[in-house]
matplotlib code that plots the C-alpha trace (Angstrom):
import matplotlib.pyplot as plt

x = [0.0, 3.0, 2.5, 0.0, 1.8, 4.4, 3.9, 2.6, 2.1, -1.4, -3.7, -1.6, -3.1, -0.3, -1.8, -4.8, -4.0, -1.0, -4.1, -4.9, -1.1, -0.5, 3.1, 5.8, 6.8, 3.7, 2.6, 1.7, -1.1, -2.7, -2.5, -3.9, -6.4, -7.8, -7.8, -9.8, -12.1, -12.4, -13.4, -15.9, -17.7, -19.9, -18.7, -20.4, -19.8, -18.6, -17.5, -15.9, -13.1, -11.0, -8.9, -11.6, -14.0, -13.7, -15.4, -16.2, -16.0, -16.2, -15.5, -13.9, -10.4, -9.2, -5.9, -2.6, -3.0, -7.0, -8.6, -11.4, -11.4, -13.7, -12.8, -13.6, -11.4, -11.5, -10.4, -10.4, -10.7, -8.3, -10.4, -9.7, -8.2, -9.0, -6.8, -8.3, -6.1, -5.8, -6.3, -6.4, -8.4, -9.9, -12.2, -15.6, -17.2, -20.8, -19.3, -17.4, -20.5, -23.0, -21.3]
y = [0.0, 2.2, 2.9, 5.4, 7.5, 7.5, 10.7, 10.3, 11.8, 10.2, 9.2, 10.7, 9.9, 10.8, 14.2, 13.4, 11.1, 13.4, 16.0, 13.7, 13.3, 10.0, 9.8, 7.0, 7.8, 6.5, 4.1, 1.1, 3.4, 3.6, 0.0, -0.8, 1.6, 0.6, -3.3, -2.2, -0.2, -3.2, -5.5, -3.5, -1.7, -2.9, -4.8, -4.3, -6.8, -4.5, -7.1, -10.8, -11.3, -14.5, -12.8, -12.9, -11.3, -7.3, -5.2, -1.8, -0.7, 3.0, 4.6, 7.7, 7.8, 10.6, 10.5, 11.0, 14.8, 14.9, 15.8, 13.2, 11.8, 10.0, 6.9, 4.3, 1.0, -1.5, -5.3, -8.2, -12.0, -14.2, -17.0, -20.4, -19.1, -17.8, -14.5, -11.3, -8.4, -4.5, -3.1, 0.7, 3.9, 7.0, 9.7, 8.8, 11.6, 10.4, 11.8, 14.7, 16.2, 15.5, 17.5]
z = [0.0, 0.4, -4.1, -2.5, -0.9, -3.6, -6.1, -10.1, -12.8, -13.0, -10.9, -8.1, -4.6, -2.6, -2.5, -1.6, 1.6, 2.5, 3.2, 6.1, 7.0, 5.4, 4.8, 3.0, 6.9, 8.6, 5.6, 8.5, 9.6, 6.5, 5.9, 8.8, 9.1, 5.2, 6.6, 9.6, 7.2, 5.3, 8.5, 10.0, 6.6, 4.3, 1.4, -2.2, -5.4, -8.1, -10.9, -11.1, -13.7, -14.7, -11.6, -9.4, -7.4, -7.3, -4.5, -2.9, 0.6, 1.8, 4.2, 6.4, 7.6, 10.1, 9.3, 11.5, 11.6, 12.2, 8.8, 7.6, 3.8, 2.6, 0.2, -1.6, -1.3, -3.7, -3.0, -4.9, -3.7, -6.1, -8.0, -7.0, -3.3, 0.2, -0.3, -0.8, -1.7, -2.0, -5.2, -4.5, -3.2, -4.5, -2.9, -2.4, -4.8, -3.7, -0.2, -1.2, -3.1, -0.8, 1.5]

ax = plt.figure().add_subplot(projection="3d")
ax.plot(x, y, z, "-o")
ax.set_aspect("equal")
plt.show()
């Protein structure tokens, strides 16, 4: 989950989280705060592929220094196995404009 944090020329979230203080510094946090996220949210089907099984959680984070974001995480459970893995984030427009 540390690619996050890491700057881009595209689809550049690093930005985005750093607003919240995520940092290449503190990268754990955000891993473990997107896997407790993941536990305790609910969990929607978004697509299956020869891959697997894609979904969507979202959520709010209040991040190291105190500001809330609001995000979508996607996951996807590998076919033919038990593990399910992080795909990536993005802000939760639905949220955001609501707001």
């Amino acid at each position: 989950m540390r690619y996050l944090l890491l700057p881009r020329d595209e689809n550049d979230k690093s930005q985005f989280l750093a607003f919240a203080g995520y940092t290449l510094a503190n990268w754990h946090v955000l891993e473990s705060e997107l896997r407790q996220l993941a536990k305790t949210h609910e969990i929607s089907y978004t697509e299956t592929s020869p891959y697997g099984t894609k979904y969507e959680v979202r959520g709010t984070l209040a991040g190291p220094d105190g500001h809330t974001l609001h995000i979508v995480t996607v996951w996807i459970k590998l076919e033919g196995t038990e593990e399910t893995r992080f795909v990536t984030l993005f802000p939760d427009r639905k949220r955001v404009d609501a707001e």
